[in-house]
C-alpha positions in Angstrom: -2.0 -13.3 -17.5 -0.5 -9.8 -18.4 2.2 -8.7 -15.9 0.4 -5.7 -15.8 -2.7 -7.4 -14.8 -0.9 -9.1 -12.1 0.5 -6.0 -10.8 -3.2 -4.4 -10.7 -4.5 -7.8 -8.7 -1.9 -7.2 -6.4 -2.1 -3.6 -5.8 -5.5 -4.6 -4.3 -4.4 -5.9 -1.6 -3.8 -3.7 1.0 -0.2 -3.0 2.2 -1.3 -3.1 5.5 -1.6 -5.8 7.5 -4.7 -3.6 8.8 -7.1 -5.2 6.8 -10.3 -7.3 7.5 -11.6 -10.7 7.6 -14.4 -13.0 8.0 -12.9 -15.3 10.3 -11.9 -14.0 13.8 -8.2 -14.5 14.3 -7.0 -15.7 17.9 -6.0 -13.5 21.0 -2.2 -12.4 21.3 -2.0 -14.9 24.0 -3.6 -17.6 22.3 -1.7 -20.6 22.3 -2.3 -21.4 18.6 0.6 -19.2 17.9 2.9 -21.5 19.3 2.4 -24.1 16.4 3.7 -21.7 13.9 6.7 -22.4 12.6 8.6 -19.2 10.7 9.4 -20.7 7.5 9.4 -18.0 5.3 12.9 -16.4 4.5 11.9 -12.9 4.6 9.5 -13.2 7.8 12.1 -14.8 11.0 9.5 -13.2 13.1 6.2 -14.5 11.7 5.3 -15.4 15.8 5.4 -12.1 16.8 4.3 -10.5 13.5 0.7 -12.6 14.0 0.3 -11.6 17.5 0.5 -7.8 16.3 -1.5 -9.0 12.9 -4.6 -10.2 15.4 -4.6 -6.7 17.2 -4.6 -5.0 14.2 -7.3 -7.2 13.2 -9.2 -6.1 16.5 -8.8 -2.4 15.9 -9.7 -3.0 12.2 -13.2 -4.7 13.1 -14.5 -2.4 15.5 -13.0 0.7 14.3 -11.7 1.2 11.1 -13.3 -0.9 8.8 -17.0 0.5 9.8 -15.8 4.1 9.3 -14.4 3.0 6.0 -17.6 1.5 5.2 -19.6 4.5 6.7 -17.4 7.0 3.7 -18.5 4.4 1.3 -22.2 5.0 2.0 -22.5 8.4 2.3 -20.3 9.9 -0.2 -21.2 9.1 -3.7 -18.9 7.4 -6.2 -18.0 10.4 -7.7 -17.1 12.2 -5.0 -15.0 9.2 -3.4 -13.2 9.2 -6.9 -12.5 12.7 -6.4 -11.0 12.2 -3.0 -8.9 9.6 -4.4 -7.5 11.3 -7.0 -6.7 14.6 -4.7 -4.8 12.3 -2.3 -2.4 10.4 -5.5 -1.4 13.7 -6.7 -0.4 14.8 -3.9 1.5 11.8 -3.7 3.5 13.0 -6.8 6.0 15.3 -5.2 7.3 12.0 -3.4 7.1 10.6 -6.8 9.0 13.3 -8.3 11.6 13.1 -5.9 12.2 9.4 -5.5 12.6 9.7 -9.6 15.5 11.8 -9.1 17.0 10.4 -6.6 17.1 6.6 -8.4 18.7 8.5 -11.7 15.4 7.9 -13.6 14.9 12.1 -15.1 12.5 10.8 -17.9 9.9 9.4 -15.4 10.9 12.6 -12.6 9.8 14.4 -15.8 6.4 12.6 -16.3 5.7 13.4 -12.7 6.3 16.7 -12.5 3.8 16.6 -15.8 1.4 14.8 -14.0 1.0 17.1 -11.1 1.0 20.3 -12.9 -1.5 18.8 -15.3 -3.8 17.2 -12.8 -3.2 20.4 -10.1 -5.0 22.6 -12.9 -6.6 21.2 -15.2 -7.3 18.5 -12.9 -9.3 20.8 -10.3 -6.0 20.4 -7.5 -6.3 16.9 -8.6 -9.8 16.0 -8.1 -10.0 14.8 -11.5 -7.3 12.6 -13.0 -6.1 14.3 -16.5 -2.6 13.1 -16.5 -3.2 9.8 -16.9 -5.3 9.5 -20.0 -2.9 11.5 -21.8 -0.6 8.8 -21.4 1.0 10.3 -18.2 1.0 7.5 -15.8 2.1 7.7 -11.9 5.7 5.9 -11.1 4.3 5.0 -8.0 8.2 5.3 -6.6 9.2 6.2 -2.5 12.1 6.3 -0.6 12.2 2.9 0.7 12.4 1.9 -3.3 15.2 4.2 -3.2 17.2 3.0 -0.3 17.0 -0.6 -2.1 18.3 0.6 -5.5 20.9 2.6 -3.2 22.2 -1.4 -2.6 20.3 -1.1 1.0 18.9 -4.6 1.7 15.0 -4.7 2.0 15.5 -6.9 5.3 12.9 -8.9 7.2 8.9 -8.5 7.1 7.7 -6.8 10.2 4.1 -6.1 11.5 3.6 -2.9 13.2 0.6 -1.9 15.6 -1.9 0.3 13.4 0.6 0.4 10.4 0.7 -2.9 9.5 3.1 -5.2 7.8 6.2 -3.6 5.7 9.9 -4.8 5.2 12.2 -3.0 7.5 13.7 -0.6 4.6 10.3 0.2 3.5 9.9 1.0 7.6 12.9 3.4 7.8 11.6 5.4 4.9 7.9 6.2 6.1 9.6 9.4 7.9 10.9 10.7 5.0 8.1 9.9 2.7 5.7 12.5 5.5 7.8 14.2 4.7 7.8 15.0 1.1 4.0 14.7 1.5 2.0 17.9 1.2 0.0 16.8 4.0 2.7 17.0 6.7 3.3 20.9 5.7 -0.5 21.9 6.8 0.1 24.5 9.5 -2.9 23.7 11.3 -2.4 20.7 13.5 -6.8 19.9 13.3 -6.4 20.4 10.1 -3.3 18.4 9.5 -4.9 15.3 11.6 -8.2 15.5 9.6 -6.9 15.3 6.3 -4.5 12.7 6.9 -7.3 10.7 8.5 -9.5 11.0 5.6 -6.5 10.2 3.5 -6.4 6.6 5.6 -10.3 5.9 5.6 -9.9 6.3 1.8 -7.5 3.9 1.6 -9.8 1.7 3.9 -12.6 2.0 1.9 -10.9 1.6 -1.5 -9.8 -1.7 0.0 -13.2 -2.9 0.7 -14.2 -4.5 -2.4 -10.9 -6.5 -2.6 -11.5 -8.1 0.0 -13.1 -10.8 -1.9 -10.5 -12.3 -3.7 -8.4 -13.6 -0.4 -8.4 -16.8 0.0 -6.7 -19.0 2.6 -4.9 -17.6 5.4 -5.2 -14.2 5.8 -1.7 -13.3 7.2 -0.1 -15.4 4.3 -2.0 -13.6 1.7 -0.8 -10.3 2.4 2.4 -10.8 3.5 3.1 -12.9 0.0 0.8 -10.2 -1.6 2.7 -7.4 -0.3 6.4 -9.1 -0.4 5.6 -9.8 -4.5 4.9 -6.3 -4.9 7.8 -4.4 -3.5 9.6 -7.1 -5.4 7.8 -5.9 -8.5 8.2 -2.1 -7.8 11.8 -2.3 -7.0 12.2 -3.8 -10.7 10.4 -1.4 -12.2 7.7 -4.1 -13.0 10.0 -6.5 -14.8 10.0 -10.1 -13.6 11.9 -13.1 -13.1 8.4 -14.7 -14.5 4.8 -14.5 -13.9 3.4 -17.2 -11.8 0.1 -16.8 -13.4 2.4 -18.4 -16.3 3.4 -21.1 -14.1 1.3 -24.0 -14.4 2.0 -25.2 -10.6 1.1 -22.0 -9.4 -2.1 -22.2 -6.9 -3.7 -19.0 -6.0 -4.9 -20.5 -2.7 -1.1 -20.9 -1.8 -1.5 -17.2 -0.9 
């Protein structure tokens, strides 16, 4: 399969570990934690990180996923596009900045492109203009930056309500507010509101995706995730595609 395809399957998974699941996952107190052994290099704290993974879960079923799910039915397609595409560009200052920062002008360039375009032509970027014309988001943020600074990406950790993230990515999350729009909105309702929409969209865009886990569901995205900073940090070039790799199972996520 195209690398770029893999990329795409992989950006559907959530980068939280907020995300929902059939099966009900055990209690932080549930014994069944005690029988899992931390075997994966960049998770030393997989115990803990599943006992924060199941409260997320618990938050996730009663609250979050059925207000995601609400969004989905009563705003049509359309308009759920268009709230999709006002929150990315505002993601492209962060872009912009994370560009220059890692020495890469040409793609700072295509940013700044990209917002101007889609900020006017694009309606203050309810419609997506940039990218048909070939200008494609970079997708970069300050944690990227702090690993191509030579900062390690260090261990896998599972916050309450955020999720899971390496530590670096962690660190960053201040600075990347920051350089959002979002965090400059004078009004504090206002503020709140539109950064809660911003986080039911990204609920409800995850929705459909949900489909393709398979296995355990704290495995899946912590591989899920772990492969894609991997393959952001590089700039999307590989070591190798596992879809190329004939022992590679899907399930193993």
């Amino acid at each position: 399969m195209n690398k770029l395809l893999w990329a795409t399957l992989l950006s559907l998974i959530w980068l939280s570990g907020c995300a929902s699941a059939p099966p009900a996952l055990p209690q932080a107190d549930d014994a069944a934690w005690e029988d899992v052994d931390p075997v994966h290099p960049q998770d030393p704290y997989e115990r803990w990180n599943r006992r924060v993974f199941a409260f997320n879960e618990q938050f996730d079923t009663y609250l979050f996923k059925p207000t995601a799910e609400f969004y989905r039915w009563a705003l049509p397609d359309f308009a759920q596009r268009g709230v999709k595409n006002f929150f990315s560009n505002l993601r492209e200052p962060a872009h912009l900045t994370n560009n220059l920062l890692q020495g890469k002008p040409g793609a700072a360039g295509r940013d700044t492109g990209r917002f101007l375009i889609n900020s006017t032509l694009g309606i203050a970027g309810l419609l997506d203009v940039a990218t048909p014309l070939g200008l494609e988001t970079s997708l970069e943020d300050f944690g990227q930056t702090l690993n191509v600074w030579g900062v390690p990406q260090g261990p896998y950790i599972v916050w309450p309500f955020i999720g899971g993230q390496t530590l670096t990515h962690s660190l960053a999350l201040p600075v990347e507010y920051w350089l959002n729009p979002i965090s400059h909105i004078d009004d504090a309702t206002q503020r709140y509101a539109t950064g809660g929409l911003y986080l039911v969209q990204l609920r409800a865009d995850f929705i459909e995706a949900e489909s393709l886990i398979r296995g355990d569901l704290y495995s899946f995205i912590r591989d899920a995730y772990l492969q894609r900073r991997y393959f952001l940090i590089r700039d999307g070039v590989l070591d190798q595609d596992p879809f190329l790799d004939q022992d590679f199972n899907f399930d193993d996520f």
